[in-house]
C-alpha positions as CSV (number, residue, x, y, z in Angstrom):
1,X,14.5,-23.5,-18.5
2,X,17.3,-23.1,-15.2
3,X,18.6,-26.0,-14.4
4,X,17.2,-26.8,-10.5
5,X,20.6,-27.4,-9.7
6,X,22.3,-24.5,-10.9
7,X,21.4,-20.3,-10.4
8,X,21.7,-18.3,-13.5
9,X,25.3,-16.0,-13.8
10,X,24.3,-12.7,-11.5
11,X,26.0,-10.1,-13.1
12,X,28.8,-7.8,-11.9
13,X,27.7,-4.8,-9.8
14,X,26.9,-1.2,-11.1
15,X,26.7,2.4,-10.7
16,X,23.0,3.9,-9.8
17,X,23.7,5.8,-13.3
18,X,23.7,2.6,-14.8
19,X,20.8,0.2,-16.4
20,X,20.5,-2.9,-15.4
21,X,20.8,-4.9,-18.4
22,X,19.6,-9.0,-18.5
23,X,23.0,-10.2,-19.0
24,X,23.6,-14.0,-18.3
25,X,20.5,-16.0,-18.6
26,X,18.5,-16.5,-22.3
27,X,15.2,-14.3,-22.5
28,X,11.8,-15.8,-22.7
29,X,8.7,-14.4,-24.3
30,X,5.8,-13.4,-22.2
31,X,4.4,-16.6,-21.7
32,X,6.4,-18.7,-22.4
33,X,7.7,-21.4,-20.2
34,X,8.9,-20.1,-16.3
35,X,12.1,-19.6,-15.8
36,X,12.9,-20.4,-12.0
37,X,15.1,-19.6,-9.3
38,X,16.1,-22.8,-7.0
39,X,14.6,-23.2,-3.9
40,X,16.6,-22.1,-0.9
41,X,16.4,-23.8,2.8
42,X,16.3,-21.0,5.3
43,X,15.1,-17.5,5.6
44,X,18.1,-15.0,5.6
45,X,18.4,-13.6,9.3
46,X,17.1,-10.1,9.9
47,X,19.5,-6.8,10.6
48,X,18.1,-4.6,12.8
49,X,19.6,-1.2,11.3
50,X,20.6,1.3,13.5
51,X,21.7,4.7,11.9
52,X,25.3,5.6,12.6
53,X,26.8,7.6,15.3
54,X,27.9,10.9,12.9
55,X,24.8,10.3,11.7
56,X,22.1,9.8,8.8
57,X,23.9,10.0,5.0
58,X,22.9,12.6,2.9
59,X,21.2,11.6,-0.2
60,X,24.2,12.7,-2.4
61,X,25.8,10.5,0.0
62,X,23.9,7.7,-1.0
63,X,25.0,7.8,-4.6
64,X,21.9,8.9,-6.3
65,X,22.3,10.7,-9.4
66,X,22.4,14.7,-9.8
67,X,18.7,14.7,-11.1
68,X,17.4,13.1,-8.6
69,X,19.1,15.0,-6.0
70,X,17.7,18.4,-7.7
71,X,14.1,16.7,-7.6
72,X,14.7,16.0,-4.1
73,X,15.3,19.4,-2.6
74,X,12.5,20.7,-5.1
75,X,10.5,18.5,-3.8
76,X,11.2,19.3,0.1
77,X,12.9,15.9,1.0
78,X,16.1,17.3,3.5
79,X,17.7,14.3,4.7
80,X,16.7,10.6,4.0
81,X,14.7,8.5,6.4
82,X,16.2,5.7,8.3
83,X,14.8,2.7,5.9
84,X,15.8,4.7,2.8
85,X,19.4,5.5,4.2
86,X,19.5,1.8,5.3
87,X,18.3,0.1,2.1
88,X,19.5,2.4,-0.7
89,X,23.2,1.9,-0.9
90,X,22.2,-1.8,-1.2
91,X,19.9,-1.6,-3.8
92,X,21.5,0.7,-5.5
93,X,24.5,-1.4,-6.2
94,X,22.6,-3.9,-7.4
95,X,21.3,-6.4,-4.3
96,X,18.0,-8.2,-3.9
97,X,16.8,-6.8,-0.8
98,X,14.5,-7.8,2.3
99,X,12.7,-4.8,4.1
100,X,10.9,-4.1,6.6
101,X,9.7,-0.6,8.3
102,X,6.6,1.2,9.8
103,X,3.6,2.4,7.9
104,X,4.7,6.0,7.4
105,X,8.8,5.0,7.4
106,X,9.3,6.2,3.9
107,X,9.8,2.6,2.4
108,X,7.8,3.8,-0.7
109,X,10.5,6.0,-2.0
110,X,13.0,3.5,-0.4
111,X,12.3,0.9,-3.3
112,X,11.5,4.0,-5.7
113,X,14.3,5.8,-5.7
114,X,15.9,3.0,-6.0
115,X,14.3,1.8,-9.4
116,X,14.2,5.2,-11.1
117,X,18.3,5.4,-10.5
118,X,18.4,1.6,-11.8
119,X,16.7,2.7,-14.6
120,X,17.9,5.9,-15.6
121,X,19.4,5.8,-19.4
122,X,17.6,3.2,-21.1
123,X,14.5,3.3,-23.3
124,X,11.7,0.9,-22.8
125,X,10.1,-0.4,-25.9
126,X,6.4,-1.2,-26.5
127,X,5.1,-3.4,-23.9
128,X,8.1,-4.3,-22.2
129,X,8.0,-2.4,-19.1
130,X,11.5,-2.4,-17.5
131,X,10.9,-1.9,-14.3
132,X,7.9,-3.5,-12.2
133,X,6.0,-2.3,-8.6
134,X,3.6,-5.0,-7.1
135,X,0.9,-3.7,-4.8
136,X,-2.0,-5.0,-3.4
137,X,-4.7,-2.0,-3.6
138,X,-5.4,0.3,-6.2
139,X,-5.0,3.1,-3.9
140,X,-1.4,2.0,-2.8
141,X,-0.6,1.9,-6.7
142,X,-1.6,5.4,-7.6
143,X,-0.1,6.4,-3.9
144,X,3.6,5.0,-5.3
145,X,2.8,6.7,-9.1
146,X,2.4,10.2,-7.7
147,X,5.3,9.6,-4.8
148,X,7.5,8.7,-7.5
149,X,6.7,10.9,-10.3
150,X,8.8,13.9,-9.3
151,X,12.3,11.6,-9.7
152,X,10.9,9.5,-12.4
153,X,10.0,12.8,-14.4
154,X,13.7,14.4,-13.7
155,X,14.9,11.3,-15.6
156,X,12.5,11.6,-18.4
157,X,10.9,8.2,-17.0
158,X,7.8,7.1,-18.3
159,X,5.3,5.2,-15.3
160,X,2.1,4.5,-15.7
161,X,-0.5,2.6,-13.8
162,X,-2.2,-0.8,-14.2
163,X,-4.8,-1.5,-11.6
164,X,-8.4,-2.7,-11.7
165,X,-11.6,-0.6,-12.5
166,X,-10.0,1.5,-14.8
167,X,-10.1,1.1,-19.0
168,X,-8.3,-1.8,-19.8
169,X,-7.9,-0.2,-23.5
170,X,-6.7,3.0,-22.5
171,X,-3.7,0.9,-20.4
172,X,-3.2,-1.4,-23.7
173,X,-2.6,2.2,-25.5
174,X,-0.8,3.6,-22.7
175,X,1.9,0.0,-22.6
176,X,1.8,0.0,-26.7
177,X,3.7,3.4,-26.1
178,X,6.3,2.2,-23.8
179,X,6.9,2.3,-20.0
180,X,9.9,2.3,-18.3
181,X,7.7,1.8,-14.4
182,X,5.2,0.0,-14.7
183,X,3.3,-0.3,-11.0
184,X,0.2,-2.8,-10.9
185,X,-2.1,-5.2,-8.7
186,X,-1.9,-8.5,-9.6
187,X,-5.1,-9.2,-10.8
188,X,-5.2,-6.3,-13.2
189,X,-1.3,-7.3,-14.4
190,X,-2.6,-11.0,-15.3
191,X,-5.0,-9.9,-17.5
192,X,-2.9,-7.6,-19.6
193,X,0.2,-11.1,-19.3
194,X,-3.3,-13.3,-20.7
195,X,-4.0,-11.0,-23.4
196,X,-0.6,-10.5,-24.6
197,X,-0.8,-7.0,-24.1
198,X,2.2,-6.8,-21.8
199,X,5.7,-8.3,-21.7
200,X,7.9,-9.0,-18.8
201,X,10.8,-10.8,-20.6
202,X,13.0,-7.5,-20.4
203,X,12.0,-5.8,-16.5
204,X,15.3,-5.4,-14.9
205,X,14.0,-5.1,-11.4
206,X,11.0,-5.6,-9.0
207,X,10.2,-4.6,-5.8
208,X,6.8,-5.9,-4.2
209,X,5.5,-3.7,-1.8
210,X,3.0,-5.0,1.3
211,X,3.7,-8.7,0.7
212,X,2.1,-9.6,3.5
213,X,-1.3,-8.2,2.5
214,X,-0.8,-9.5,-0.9
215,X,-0.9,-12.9,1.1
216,X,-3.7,-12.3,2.9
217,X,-6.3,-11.1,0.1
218,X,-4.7,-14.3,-1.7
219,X,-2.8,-12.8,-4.5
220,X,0.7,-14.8,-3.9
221,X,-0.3,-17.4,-6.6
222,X,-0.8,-14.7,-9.1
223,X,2.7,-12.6,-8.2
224,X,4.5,-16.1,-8.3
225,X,3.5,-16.1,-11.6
226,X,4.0,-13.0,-12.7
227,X,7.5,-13.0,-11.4
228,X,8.3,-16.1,-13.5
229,X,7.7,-14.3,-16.2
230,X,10.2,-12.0,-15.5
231,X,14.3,-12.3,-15.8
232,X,15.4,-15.1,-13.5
233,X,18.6,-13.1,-12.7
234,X,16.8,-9.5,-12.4
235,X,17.0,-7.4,-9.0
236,X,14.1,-8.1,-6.7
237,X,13.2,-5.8,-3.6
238,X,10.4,-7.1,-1.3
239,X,8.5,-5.6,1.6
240,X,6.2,-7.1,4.0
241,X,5.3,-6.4,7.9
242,X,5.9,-9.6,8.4
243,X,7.6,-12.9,6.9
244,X,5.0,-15.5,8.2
245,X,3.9,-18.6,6.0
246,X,3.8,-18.1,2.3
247,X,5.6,-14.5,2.2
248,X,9.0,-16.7,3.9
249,X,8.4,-19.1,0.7
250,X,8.3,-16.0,-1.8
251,X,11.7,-14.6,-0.6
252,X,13.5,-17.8,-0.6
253,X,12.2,-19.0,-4.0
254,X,12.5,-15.2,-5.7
255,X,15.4,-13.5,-3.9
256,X,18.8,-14.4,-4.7
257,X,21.2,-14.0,-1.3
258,X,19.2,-10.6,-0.3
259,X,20.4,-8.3,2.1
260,X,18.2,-7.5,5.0
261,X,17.0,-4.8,6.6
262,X,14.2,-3.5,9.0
263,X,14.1,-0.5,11.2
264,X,11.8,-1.4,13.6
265,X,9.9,-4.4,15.2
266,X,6.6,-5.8,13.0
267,X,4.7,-5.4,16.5
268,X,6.5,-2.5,17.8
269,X,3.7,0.7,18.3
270,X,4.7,4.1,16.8
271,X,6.0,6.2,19.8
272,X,4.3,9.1,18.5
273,X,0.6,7.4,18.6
274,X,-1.4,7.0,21.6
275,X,-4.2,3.9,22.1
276,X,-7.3,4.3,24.1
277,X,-9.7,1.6,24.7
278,X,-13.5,3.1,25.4
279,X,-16.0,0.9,26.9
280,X,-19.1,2.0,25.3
281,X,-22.8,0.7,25.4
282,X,-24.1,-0.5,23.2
283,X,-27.1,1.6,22.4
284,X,-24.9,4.4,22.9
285,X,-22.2,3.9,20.2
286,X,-23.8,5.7,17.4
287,X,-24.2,8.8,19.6
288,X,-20.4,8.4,20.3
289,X,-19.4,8.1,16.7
290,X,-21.5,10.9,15.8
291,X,-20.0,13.4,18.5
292,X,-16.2,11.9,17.7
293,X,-16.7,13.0,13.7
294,X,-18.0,16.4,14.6
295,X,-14.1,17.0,16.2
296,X,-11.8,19.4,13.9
297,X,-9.5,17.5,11.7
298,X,-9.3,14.7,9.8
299,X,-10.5,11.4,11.4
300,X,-10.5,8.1,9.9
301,X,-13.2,5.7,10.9
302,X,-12.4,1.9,10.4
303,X,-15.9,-0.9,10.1
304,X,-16.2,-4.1,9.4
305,X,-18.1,-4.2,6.3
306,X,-18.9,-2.0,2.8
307,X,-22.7,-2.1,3.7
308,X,-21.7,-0.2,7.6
309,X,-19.1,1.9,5.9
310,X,-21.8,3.4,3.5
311,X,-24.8,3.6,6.7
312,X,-22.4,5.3,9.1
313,X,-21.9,8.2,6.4
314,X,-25.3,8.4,5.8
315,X,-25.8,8.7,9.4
316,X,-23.2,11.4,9.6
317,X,-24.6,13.4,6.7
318,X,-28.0,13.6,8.6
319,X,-26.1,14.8,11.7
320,X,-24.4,17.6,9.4
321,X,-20.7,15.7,9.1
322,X,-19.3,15.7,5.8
323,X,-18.0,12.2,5.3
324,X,-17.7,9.6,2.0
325,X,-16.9,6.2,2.4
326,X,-14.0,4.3,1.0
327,X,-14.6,0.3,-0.1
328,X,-14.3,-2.5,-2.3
329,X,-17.7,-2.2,-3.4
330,X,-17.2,1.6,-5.2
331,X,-16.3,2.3,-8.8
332,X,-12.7,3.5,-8.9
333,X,-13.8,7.1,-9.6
334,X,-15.9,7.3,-6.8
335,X,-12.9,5.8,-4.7
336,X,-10.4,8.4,-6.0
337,X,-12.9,11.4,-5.0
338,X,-13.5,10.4,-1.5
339,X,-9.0,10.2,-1.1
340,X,-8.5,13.4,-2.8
341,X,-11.2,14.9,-0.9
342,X,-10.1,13.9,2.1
343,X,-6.4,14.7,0.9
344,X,-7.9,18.6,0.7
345,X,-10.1,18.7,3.9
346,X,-13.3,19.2,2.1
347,X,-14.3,15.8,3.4
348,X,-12.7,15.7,7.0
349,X,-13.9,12.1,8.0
350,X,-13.7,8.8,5.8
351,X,-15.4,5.7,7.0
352,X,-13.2,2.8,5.6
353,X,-13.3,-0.9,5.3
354,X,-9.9,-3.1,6.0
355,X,-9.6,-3.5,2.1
356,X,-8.7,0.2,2.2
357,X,-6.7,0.5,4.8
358,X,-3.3,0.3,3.6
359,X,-4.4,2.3,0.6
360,X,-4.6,5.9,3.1
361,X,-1.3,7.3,2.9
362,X,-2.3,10.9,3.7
363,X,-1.2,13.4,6.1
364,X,-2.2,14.9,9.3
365,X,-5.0,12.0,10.0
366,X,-4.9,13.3,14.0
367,X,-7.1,10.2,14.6
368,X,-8.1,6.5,13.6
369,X,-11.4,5.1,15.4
370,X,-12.6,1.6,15.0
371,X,-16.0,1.6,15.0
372,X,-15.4,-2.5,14.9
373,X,-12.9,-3.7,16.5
374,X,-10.3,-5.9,13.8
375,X,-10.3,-9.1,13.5
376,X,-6.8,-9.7,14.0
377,X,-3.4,-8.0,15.4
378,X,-2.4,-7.1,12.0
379,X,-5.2,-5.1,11.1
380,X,-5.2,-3.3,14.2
381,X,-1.9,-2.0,13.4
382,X,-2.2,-1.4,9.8
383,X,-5.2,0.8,10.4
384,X,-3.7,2.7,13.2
385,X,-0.8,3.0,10.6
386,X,-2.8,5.9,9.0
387,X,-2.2,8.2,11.9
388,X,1.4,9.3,13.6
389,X,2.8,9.0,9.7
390,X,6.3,10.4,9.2
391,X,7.1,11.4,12.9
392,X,4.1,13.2,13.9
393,X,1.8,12.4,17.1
394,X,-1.7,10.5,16.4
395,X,-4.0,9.2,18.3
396,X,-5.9,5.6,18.2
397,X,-9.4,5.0,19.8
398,X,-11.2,1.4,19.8
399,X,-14.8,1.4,20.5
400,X,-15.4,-1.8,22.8
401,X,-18.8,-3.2,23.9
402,X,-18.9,-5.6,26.7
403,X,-18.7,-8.9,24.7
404,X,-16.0,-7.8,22.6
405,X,-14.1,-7.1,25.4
406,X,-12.4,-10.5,25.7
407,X,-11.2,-10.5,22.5
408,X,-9.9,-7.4,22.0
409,X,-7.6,-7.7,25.7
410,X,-5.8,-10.9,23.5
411,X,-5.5,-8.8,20.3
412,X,-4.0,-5.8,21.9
413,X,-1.4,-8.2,23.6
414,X,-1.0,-9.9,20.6
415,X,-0.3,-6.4,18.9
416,X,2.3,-5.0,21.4
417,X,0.0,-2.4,22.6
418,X,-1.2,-1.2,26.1
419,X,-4.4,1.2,25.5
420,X,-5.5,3.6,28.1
421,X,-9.0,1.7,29.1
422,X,-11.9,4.2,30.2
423,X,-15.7,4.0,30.1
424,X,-17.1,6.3,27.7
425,X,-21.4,7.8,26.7
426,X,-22.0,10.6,24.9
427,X,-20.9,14.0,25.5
428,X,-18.6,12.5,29.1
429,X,-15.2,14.5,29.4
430,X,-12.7,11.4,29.2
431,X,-14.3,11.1,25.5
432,X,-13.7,14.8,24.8
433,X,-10.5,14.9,26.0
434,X,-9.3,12.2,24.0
435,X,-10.6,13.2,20.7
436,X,-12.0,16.6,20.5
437,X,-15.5,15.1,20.4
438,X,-18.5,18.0,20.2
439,X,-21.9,18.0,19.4
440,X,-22.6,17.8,15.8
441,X,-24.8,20.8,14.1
442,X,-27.7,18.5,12.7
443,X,-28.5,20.5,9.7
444,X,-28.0,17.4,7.1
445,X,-25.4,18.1,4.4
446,X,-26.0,16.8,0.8
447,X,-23.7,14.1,-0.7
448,X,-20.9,15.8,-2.9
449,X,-21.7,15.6,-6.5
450,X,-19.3,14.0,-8.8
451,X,-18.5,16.1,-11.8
452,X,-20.0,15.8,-15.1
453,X,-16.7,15.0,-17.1
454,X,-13.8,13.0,-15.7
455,X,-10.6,14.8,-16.2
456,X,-7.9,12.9,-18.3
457,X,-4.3,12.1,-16.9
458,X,-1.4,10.5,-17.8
459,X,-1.8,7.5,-16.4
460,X,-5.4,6.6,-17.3
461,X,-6.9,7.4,-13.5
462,X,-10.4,9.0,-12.4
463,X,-11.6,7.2,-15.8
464,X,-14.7,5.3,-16.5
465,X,-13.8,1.4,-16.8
466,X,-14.2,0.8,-20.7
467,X,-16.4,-2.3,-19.0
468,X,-13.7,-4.7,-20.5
469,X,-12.4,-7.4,-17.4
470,X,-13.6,-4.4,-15.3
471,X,-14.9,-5.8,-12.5
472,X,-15.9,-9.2,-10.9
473,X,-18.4,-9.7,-8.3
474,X,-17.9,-11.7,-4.9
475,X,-20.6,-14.0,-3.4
476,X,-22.0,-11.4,-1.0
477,X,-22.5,-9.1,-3.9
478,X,-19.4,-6.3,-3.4
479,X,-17.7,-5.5,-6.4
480,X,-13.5,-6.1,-6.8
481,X,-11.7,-6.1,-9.6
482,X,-12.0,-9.1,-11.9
483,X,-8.0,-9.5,-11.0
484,X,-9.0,-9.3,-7.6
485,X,-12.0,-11.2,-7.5
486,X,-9.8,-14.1,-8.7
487,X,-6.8,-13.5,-6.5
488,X,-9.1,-13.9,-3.3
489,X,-11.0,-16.8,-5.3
490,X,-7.3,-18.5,-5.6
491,X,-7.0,-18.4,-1.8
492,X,-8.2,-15.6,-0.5
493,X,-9.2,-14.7,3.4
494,X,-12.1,-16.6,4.4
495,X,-15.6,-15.0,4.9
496,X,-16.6,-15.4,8.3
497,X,-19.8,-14.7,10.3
498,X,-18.2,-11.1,11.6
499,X,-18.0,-9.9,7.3
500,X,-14.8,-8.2,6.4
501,X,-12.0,-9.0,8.7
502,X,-0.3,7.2,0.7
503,X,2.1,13.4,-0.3
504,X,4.6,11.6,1.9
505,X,7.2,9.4,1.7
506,X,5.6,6.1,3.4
């Protein structure tokens, strides 16, 4: 074990064509005793980045390797975004790295670009993953598989995906093989670490995506362990909104002397999105939601809970409005068909919980409505973070009775945002004009049927959990992964009287 006193050797710097190899500091076997990194004082400050005068790098620029410069321009990617020009010829070179940037910035290929040029050469033997993504939602984790495939593939890269409600045996198979990206939630991760079936003694570098969220469906216990199982003297990259409370403790025990970078405020709105605030009654509401799903284009509605998610789609079905809900409480399969078809416009409107939220990473939403106001500032701005993704123009509506009005005036100050406030009842203009609202037809449409055979990928998603550690179940009866059951169990958010509190390059 690493002395407290002393940080293991960091090893000399090297080209993106390079692997990292674990150099100074002795290996451990999976579960073996932690190897730890020495707490640090003080937060590192934060660099604003601002993109230079002549202008944004190119990616060749950047020092990525041919490959991945060919999968790039396949792929449609011109130029870099600001948070990948800002953070890549850091990471690159070896450096632990802070970030921060926007919902829809392009930090997801940020961190993976990064790993699949750290990576590119080696060979990763059976159940030793040598590189590792931490996220928080399933979703998120099969959003970063398919963003990152395209690079990964050009250097004959093997990912794969280890997340809740899918079969735990066909993920065993799938590590037995060898992966050189492994991306997982933490619950799902400690349960392949407890049964042996997966190694961490020889990753060469982790980046933790949404760290903040991580902290707030109480998973920071279970990614402090999983990172000590890893290399003491690895690369880490970690991203988070914000660097409040237990996230600040994560980077200063984790990251050695990262470099630090954020392209835009935590609380700063998207110029691109626009924020109305409708007084509504409340008998009226329904009537409103109704006429605001009937709009063209794809609209995201945000409630409280799984049980109002699932009886404002049935609502909308009766009224003729395609829509499928997205929640903690539906099998994986079920949760995968609602994204893709709402990723293919079949489905124009999903009704979503804030467990989803940061799982949407889809383009063209035109609009995000909550149905229930959030809870908090964060929220507000992570589920507006579905819409005005990647430069385009969105548009944000709350639905605000008369007693919630209070509360949502301190939560829109404490989010950075000034709404347009207007009274609003069914079919009145200021509603139309702000979000295309119509009358819906009222010939009921029939829930979409899910097919008879689930297709096999790569990766093991869209399959039937095996039933093995699939799923746990929370007090108030909706269904989480067993991981996740545990992480929120371990410190999770609350439960209060109010119920519940990614192609593109975000």
């Amino acid at each position: 074990m690493t002395s407290p006193s002393r940080r293991p050797a960091r090893r000399p710097e090297r080209s993106a064509q390079q692997p990292r190899r674990s150099g100074g500091a002795p290996r451990r076997r999976s579960g073996g005793a932690p190897q730890q990194r020495p707490v640090r004082p003080a937060m590192p400050p934060e660099v604003l980045w601002t993109a230079p005068e002549s202008g944004l790098p190119t990616f060749g620029e950047l020092g990525l390797p041919e490959p991945v410069l060919r999968a790039l321009a396949a792929e449609g990617f011109a130029e870099p975004r600001p948070i990948q020009a800002a953070t890549l010829p850091e990471t690159l070179r070896g450096r632990d790295l802070l970030g921060r940037g926007q919902t829809g910035s392009g930090k997801t290929l940020a961190f993976g670009l990064a790993l699949v040029a750290r990576l590119a050469g080696g060979r990763a033997q059976a159940r030793r993953p040598r590189g590792l993504v931490l996220v928080p939602t399933r979703e998120l984790a099969q959003q970063v598989v398919d963003a990152v495939e395209p690079f990964a593939k050009a250097l004959h890269l093997r990912q794969a995906v280890v997340v809740g409600g899918l079969s735990m045996n066909r993920q065993i198979d799938t590590l037995a093989r060898g992966v050189d990206l492994l991306v997982a939630t933490p619950g799902r991760l400690t349960d392949h670490l407890n049964e042996g079936t997966c190694d961490l003694s020889a990753v060469e570098i982790t980046a933790i995506d949404e760290a903040d969220r991580m902290s707030d469906m109480g998973f920071l216990p279970q990614v402090r362990r999983i990172l000590d199982r890893t290399p003491a003297d690895g690369q880490r990259l970690l991203f988070s909104a914000t660097l409040d409370n237990e996230v600040s403790t994560l980077v200063d025990r984790y990251l050695h002397d990262p470099v630090t970078r954020a392209v835009a405020s935590a609380a700063a709105p998207v110029e691109t999105m626009d924020h109305h605030l409708f007084m509504v009654r409340r008998d009226d509401k329904n009537r409103i939601v109704h006429e605001i799903a009937a709009r063209e284009g794809r609209t995201i509605f945000f409630v409280r809970t799984k049980h109002g998610a699932d009886r404002v789609v049935k609502q909308l079905r009766r009224e003729g409005v395609q829509a499928s809900a997205l929640h903690g409480g539906k099998a994986q399969n079920a949760r995968n068909r609602a994204i893709d078809a709402f990723k293919d416009g079949s489905i124009p409107v999903l009704v979503a919980t804030d467990v989803a939220a940061r799982g949407i990473h889809v383009d063209d939403v035109s609009l995000v409505v909550h149905v229930d106001p959030p809870g908090d500032p964060k929220d507000y701005l992570h589920r507006a973070g579905r819409t005005a993704r990647g430069g385009e123009s969105g548009v944000v509506v709350t639905l605000v009775t008369a007693e919630e009005r209070r509360d949502v005036d301190i939560l829109m100050r404490q989010a950075g945002v000034t709404p347009d406030v207007a009274d609003a009842a069914p079919g009145s203009a200021s509603l139309v004009e702000v979000t295309g609202a119509r009358m819906p037809s009222g010939i009921p449409v029939e829930a979409p049927k899910p097919p008879q055979q689930q297709p096999a990928a790569g990766t093991g998603r869209r399959r039937r959990s095996s039933g093995r550690g699939a799923t746990g179940r929370q007090p108030g009866g909706q269904q989480v992964p067993a991981g996740e059951a545990r992480g929120r169990r371990s410190g999770g958010p609350r439960r209060s009287g109010r119920g519940g509190s990614p192609r593109t390059a975000a």
